[in-house]
N, C-alpha and C positions, 0 to 999 in steps of 0.2 A: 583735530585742532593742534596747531602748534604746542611745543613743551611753553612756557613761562618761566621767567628767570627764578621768581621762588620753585616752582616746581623743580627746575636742575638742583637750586642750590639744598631741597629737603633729603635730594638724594644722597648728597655728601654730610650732610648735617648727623652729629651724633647722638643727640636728645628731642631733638625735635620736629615731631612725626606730621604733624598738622598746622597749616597756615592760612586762619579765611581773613581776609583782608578787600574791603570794597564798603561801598553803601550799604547799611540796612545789614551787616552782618552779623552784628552782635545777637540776632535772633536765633543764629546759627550754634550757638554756646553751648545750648547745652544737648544740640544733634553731637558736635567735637566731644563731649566730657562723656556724652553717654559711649559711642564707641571706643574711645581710650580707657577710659575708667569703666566697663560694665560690671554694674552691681554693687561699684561705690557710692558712697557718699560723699557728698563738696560740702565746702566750708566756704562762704566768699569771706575775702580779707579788703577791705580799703580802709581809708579815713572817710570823713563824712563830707567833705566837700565831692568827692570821685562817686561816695556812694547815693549823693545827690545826682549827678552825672547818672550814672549809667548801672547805678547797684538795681533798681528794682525792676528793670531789663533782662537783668543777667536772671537775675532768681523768677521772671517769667518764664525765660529759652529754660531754664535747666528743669521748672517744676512742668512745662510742658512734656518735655523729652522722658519727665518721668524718672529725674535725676531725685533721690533723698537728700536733706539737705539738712545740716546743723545750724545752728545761731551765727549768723555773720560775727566777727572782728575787726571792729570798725576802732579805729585809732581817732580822737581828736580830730575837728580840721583846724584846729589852732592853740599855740604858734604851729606854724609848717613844720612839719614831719622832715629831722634830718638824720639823714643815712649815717649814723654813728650808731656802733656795734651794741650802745644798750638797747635800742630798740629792734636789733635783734631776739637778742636774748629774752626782750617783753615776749614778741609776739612767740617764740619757740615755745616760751613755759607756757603760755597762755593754750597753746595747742597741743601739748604734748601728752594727754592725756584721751583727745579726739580722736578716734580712727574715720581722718577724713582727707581730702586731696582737698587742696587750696586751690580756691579760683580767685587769683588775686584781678583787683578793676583797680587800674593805679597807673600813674607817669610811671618816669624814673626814679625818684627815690624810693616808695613803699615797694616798687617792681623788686628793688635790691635789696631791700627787706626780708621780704615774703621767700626770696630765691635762694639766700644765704640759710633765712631760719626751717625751709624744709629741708634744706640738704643737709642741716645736723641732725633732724630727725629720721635721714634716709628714706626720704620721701617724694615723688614726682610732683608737679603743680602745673597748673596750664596760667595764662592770664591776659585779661583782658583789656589794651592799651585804651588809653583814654586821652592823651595825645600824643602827636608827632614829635616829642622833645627828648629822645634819645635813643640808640643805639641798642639798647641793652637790651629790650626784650625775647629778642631770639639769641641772646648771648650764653656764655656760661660766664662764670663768674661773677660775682658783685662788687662795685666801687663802693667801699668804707668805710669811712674811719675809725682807726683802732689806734687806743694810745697815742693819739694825737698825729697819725700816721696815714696820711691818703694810699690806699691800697689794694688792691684786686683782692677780695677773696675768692678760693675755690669752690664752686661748684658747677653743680648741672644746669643746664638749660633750660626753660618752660617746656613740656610737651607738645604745648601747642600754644598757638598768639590769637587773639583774635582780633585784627583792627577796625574799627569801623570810620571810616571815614566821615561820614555826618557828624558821630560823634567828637570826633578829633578836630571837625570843623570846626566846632561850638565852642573849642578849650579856647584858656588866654592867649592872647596874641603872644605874650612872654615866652609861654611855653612853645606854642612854632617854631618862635627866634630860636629858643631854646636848642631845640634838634638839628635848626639849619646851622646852626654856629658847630653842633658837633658833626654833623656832615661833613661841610664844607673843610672841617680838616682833614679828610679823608686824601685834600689835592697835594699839598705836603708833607704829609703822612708816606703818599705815596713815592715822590723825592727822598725822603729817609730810608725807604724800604731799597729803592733803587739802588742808594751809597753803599750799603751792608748785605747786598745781593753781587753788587762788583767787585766786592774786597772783600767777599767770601764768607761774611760773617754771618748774614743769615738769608737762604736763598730764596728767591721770590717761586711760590708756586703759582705756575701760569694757570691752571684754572679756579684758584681762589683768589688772585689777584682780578682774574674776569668778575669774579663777583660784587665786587668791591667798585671799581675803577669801572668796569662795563658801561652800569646805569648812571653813573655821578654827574655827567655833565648833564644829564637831564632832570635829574632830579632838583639840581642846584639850578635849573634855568627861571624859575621865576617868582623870584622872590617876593613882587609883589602878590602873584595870585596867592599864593602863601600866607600871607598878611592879610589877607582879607576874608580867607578861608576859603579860599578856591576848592573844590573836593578836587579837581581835574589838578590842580600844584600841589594838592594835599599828598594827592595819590603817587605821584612823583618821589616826593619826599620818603613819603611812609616807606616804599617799596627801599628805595635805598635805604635808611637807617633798618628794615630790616635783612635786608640784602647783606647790610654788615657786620650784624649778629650772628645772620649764617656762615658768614666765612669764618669767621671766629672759631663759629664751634669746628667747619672743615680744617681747619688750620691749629687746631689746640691751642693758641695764641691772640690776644689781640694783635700782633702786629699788621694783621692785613687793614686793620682801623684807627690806627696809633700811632703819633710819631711825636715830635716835638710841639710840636702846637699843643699836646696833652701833657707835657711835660712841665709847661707853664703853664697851665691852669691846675695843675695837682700839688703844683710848691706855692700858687695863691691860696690854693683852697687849703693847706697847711699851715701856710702864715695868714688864714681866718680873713682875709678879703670879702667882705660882703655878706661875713657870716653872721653878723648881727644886723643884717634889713631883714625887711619884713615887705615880702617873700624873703629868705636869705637867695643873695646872688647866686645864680647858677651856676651846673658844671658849664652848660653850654655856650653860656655868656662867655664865660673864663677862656674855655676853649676857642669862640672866636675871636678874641683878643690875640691868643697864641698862635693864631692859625695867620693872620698878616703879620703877626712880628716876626713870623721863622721866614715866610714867602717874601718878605723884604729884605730880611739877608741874604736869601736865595737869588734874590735880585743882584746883590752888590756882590755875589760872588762870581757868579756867570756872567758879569761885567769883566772878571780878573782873568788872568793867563797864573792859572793857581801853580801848575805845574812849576812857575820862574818863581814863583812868590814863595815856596819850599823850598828851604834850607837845611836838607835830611840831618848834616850832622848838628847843624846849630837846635831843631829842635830835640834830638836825641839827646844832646847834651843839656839841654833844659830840661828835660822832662824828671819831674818831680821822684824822688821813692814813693812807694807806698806810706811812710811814713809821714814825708812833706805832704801827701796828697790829704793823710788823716788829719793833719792838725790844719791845713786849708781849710777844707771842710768844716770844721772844728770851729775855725773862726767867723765861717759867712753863713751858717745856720746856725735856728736858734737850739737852744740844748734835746731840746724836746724831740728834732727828728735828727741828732745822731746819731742813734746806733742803728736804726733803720738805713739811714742814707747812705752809711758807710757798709752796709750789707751791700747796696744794692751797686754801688760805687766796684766797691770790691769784684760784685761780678763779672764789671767789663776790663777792670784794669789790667795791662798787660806790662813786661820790663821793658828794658831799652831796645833786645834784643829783637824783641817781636816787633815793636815801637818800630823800626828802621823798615823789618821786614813790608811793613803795611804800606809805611810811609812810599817806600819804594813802587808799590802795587799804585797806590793810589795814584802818583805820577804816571806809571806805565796806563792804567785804565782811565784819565781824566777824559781823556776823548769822547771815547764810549759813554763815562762817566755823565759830562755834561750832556753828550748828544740826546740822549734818555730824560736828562732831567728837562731841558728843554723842550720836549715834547710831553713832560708830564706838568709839568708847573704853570699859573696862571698868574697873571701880575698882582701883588701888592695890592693896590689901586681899584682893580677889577674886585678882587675877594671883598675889598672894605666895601665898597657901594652896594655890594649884593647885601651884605649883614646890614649896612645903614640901613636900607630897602625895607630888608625884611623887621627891622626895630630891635638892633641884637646889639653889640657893644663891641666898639672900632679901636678907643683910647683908654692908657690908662687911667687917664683923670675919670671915669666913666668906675673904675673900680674902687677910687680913692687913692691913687698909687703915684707917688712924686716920680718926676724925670730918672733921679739916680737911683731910685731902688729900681725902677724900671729896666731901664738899661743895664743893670747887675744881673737879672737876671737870664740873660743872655749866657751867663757865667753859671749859674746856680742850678737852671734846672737842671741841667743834665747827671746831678747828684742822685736825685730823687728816684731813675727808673735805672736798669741793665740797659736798657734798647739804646742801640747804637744809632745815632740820630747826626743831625748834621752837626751840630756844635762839637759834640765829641770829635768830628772829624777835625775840624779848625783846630780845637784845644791840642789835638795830639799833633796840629802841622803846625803848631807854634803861630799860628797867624790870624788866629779869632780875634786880637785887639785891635791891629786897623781894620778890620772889615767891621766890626761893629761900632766902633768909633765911628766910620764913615756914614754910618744911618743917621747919626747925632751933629755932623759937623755940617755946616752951612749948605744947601744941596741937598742933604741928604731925605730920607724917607720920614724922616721924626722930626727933624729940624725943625719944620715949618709947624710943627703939630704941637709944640709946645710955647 
């Protein structure tokens, strides 16, 4: 039989040796845990709505397989379990005395949980998704918050995933939205990657870019079966969001999964957007908010002739000190992510001198530049009707978010991460104000939506 895209991508993958994914798999869990772990003992970890789901499935497969098994650690299922660092630290004390492997049965948030707290205890974990609402399962690293700070931390991967697609059928329709909204940034994500691959900043690896980008347009084709719980759009989906996590780990980076569309959902989820509903707003929502706001600049740029519209010396001569940039900063966040932002600010900023040099490049490569991007980018338009479809979140009145802090952010995210993204490219050619002005004025992409 032919390879399969997971089977190439386990080959590159650094931590993660096993991937069953399909109908009826979850029975398989604890055949995966007995040959990875022989002779250990599991621990499952959920909350109690996931260990409703699928906890007493799991501890069938594992007690069949002849897996030992300690006392589940089941967290609350309410309020909803959020991914801030104390509830790390719960679940690590609470385990840290257990000589046992976590089989975490969890979304996205307890997944980053469970991911972060075995890897302070140097410890492997497998885990078992429970629906289709993010990325992360086969990733490394955890999204955070620490000290009020949306953030990657490090760690290792799950050894192994196990998706079951019935069961991921069954999850809230929210959470589908959920995944498909973080998906589908993967299409401008991929534009960003392109910009900072031609200007040499950070280079596109063509076969983890295959992983990523390969499956996407199919994965993203149907929104409604998605929505309804199609296992056959499930299956689509699942495969990419975990398709993504593999490249990640191939790539020691998110960027083969990340660009600007995560860039503004990470400075919402900082300035607390939807952090007090109940469910609290998602990454994923936030994210497909992000993900038509960048693709509609991306619009109004590739409309331009950028090359005439740079004025190398006028923005050299603009371009801020490090100092002017620290007290901007300074002024458009709130106090609480300064010294993070300005870490993370600090890592991409460059002087005048390099400033010219890029600027330069960027005029010489626009060609190529565009040429690429328009074969990578899908319209505005198109992205929003797929997220409406699937029941995900297009506007920001939809977050609580007025026109003009809306439109600032256009400005702001790009504090928050290193990754060099399209706005930083505008910011440093001095021309980000009328191109995003132009979303907002009469015509434009937002105009009509406010």
């Amino acid at each position: 039989m032919p390879e399969t895209l997971i089977e190439r991508a386990l080959r590159t993958a650094t931590d993660t040796k096993a991937i069953e994914a399909g109908r009826g798999v979850v029975s398989r869990t604890g055949d995966v845990f007995a040959r990875l772990f022989p002779g250990r003992t599991a621990i499952i970890v959920a909350d109690e709505n996931h260990w409703r789901v699928a906890g007493e499935q799991v501890v069938a497969s594992l007690t069949a397989a002849g897996v030992p098994q300690a006392e589940p650690y089941i967290f609350p299922g309410t309020p909803t379990l959020y991914a801030g660092y104390n509830n790390i630290e719960t679940l690590r004390d609470a385990i840290a005395d257990i000589d046992a492997v976590v089989v975490a049965v969890s979304s996205g948030t307890l997944n980053d949980i469970a991911k972060r707290a075995v890897s302070e205890l140097d410890r492997p974990y497998m885990c078992v998704g429970t629906a289709a609402s993010m990325d992360g399962y086969a990733s490394f690293g955890a999204s955070i918050t620490k000290d009020g700070f949306k953030q990657t931390l490090s760690c290792p991967a799950p050894a192994a995933v196990v998706a079951d697609l019935d069961i991921m059928a069954g999850a809230p329709q929210r959470l589908t939205a959920t995944g498909f909204g973080d998906l589908i940034e993967k299409v401008p994500a991929g534009g960003d990657w392109i910009i900072a691959d031609e200007l040499g900043i950070e280079r596109i690896d063509p076969a983890v870019w295959d992983l990523v980008q390969g499956p996407l347009r199919d994965a993203l084709s149907d929104p409604q079966g998605c929505k309804d719980g199609n296992p056959d759009a499930l299956s689509g989906l699942a495969e990419g969001l975990i398709m993504s996590g593999l490249a990640m780990q191939a790539f020691a980076s998110s960027r083969p999964a990340s660009g600007g569309g995560h860039h503004f959902s990470h400075l919402w989820e900082m300035e607390h957007y939807g952090l007090d509903w109940d469910p609290p707003l998602s990454h994923g929502f936030k994210v497909g908010l992000g993900t038509v706001s960048v693709a509609a600049l991306y619009e109004v740029v590739l409309a331009k002739d950028i090359p005439a519209m740079i004025d190398i010396d006028a923005a050299v001569a603009a371009w801020p000190s490090w100092e002017e940039t620290e007290a901007k900063l300074r002024a458009a966040l709130t106090p609480d992510l300064h010294e993070a932002a300005l870490a993370q600010t600090k890592g991409k900023y460059i002087d005048a001198d390099a400033l010219r040099a890029r600027l330069e490049l960027t005029v010489e490569r626009w060609p190529s530049i565009s040429s690429r991007l328009r074969d990578q980018l899908l319209p505005a338009k198109v992205l929003q009707e797929k997220l409406d479809t699937v029941g995900a979140i297009t506007h920001p009145d939809q977050i609580g978010m007025d026109r003009d802090r809306f439109r600032d952010t256009y400005h702001r995210a790009r504090w928050i991460r290193t990754r060099y993204v399209l706005t930083d490219l505008l910011t440093e050619a001095n021309i980000i104000d009328p191109l995003v002005d132009e979303l907002f004025a009469p015509g434009g992409y937002w105009a009509e939506r406010f």
